[in-house]
C-alpha positions as CSV (number, residue, x, y, z in Angstrom):
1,X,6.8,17.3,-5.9
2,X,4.9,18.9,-8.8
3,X,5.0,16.5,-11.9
4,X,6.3,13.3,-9.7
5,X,4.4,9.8,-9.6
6,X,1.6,9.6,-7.4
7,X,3.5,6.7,-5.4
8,X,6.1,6.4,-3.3
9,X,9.7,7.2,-5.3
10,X,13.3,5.7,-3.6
11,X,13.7,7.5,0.1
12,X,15.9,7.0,2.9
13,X,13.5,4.9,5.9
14,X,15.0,3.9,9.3
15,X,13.0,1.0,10.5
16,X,13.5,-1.9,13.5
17,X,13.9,-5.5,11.9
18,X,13.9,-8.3,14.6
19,X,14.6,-5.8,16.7
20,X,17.7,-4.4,15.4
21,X,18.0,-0.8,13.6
22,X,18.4,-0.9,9.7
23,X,18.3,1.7,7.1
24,X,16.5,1.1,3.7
25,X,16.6,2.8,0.6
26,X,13.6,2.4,-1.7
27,X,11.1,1.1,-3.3
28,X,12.0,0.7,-7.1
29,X,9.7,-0.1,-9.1
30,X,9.5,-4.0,-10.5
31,X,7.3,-5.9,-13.0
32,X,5.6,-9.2,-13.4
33,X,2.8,-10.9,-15.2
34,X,2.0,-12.7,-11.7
35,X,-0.8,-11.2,-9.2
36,X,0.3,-13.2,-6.1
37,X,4.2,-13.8,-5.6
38,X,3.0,-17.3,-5.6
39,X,0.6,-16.7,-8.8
40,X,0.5,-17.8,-12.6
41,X,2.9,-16.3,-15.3
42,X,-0.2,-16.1,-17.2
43,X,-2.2,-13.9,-14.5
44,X,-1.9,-10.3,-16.1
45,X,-2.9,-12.0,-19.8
46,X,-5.6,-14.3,-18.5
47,X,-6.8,-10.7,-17.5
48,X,-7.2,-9.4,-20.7
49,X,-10.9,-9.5,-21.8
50,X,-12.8,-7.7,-25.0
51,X,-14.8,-5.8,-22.4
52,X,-11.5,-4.5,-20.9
53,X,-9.0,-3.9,-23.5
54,X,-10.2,-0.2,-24.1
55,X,-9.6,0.9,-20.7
56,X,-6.5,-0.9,-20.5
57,X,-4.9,0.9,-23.7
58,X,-6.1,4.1,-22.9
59,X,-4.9,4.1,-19.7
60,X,-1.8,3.5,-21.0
61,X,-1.8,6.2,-23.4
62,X,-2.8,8.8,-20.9
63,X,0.0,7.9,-18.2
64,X,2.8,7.3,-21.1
65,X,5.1,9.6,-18.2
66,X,4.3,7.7,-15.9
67,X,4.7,4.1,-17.8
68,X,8.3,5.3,-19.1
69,X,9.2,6.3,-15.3
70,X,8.2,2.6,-14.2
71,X,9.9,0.8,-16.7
72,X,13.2,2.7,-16.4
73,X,13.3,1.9,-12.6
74,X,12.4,-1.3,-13.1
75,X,15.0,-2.1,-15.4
76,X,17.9,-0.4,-12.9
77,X,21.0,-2.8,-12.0
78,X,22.7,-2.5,-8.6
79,X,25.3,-0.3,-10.0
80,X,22.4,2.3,-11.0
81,X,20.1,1.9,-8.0
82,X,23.3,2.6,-5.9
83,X,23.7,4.9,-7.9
84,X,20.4,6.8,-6.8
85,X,21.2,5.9,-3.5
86,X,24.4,8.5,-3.2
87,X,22.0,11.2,-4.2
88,X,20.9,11.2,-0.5
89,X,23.8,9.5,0.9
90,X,27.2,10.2,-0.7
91,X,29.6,7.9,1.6
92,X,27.2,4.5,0.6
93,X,29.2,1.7,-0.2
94,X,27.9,-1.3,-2.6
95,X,29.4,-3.9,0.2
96,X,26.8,-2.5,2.8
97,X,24.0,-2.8,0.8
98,X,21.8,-5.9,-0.5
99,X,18.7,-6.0,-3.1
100,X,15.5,-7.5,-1.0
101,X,12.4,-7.6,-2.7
102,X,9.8,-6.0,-1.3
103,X,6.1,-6.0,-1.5
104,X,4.0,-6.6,-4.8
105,X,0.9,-5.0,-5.8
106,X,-1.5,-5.3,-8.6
107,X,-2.0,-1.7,-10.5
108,X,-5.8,-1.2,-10.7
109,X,-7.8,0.0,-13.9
110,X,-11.0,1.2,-13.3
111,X,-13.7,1.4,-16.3
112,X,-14.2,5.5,-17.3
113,X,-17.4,6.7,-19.5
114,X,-15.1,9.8,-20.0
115,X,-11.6,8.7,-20.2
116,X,-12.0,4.9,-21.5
117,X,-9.5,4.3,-18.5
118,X,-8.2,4.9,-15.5
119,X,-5.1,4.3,-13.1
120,X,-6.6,4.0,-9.9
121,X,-4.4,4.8,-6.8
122,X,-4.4,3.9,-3.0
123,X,-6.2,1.3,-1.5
124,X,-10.0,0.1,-1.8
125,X,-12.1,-2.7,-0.9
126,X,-14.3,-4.8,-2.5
127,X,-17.2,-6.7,-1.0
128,X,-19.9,-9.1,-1.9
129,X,-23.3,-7.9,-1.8
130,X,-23.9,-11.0,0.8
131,X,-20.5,-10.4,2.9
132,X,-19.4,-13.6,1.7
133,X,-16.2,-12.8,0.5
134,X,-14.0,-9.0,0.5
135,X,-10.8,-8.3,-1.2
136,X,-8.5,-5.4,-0.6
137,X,-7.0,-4.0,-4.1
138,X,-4.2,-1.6,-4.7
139,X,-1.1,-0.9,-2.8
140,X,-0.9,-3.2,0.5
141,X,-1.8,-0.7,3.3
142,X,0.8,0.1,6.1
143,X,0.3,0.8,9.7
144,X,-1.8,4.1,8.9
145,X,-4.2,2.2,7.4
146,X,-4.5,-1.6,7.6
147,X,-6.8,-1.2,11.5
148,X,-9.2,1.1,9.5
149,X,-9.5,-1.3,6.4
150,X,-9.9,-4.4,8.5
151,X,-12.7,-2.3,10.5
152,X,-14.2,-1.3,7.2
153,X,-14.3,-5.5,6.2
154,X,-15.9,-6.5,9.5
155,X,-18.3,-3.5,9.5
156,X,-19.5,-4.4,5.5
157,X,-19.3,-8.2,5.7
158,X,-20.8,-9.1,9.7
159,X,-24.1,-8.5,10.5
160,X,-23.3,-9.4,14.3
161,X,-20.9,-6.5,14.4
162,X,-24.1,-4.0,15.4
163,X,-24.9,-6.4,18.1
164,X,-23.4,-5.3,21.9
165,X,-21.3,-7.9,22.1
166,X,-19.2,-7.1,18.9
167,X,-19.6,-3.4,20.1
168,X,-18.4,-4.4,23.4
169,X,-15.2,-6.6,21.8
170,X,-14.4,-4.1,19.4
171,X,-13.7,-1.9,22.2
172,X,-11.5,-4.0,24.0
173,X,-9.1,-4.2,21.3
174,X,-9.4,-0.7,20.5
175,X,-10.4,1.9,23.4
176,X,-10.8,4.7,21.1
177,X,-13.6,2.9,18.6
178,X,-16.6,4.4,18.0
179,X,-15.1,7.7,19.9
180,X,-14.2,11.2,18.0
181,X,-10.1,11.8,19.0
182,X,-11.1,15.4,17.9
183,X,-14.0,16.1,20.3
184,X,-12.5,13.5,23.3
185,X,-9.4,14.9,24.0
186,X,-9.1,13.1,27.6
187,X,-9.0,9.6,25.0
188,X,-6.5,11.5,22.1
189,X,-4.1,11.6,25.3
190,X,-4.6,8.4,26.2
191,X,-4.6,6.8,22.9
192,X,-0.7,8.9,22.5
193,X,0.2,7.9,25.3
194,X,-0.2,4.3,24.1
195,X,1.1,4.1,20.8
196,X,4.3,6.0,22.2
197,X,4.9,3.4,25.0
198,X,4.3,0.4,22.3
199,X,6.6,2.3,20.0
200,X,9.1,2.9,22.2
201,X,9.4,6.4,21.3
202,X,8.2,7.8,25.0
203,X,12.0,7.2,26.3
């Protein structure tokens, strides 16, 4: 919608966990100073450099909606996430529904001659000059897009992956690599035809 945040706001999913049909209701929108689940307290103000300090507060000034629409979700007790929840689904009851936390993500600022700062969305990856090391920032990519990142990492950080016999693995694991799904249509069909029979959804 026109004016919403450019991330994803509290939906209704249906999903299969350990093989059994659930329905979730989410995400909200958390905080904490940590990077990694498993990080340091001290991680976002360890961050904070003199070189970095002007991008930070201006990126802050220019997304003030957006910053006030965080913080009031992530400050949302059961009762008012529940709340939310009857919007879509009236007949929801507090008993059959639990708080799980989710995923975490670090929100990345990127450097602007123009703007000072900037909120940068999505995914991207980072890679040493020498291959030696990659790192994927932004939001944790689902099924849409983790193959084509991890492609992306072998392709910028593995020489050998021009050689035949990458060329020749690569294909194993996925038939359609290398191939154009818009121009091969015989290999669109069969790539369908897989994903619906590991899915399940070709009953």
């Amino acid at each position: 919608a026109i004016g919403a945040p450019p991330m994803s706001v509290p939906h209704l999913d249906t999903r299969y966990i350990d093989g059994k049909p659930a329905l979730l209701f989410g995400p909200f929108a958390g905080f904490t100073t940590k990077f990694l689940k498993q990080g340091s307290l001290l991680d976002l103000v360890k961050s904070v450099k003199s070189d970095n300090l002007k991008a930070i507060l201006f990126a802050g000034l220019r997304n003030a909606k957006l910053t006030n629409y965080l913080i009031k979700e992530a400050l949302k007790n059961k009762a008012q996430r529940m709340q939310s929840l009857r919007e879509y689904f009236p007949a929801a009851k507090d008993a059959d529904w639990k708080i799980v936390k989710a995923g975490q993500r670090v929100q990345i600022i990127k450097q602007c001659d123009h703007h000072g700062g900037k909120l940068e969305f999505g995914t991207e990856i980072v890679c040493a000059q020498d291959g030696s090391l990659a790192a994927l920032l932004g939001a944790s990519p689902g099924a849409s897009t983790s193959v084509n990142a991890m492609v992306s990492i072998i392709q910028r950080c593995f020489p050998q992956m021009q050689t035949q016999q990458w060329q020749k693995k690569m294909r194993q694991m996925m038939p359609s690599y290398g191939t154009s799904l818009i121009d091969d249509q015989a290999m669109l069909k069969k790539v369908r035809k897989a994903n619906l029979s590991t899915l399940g959804l070709d009953q």
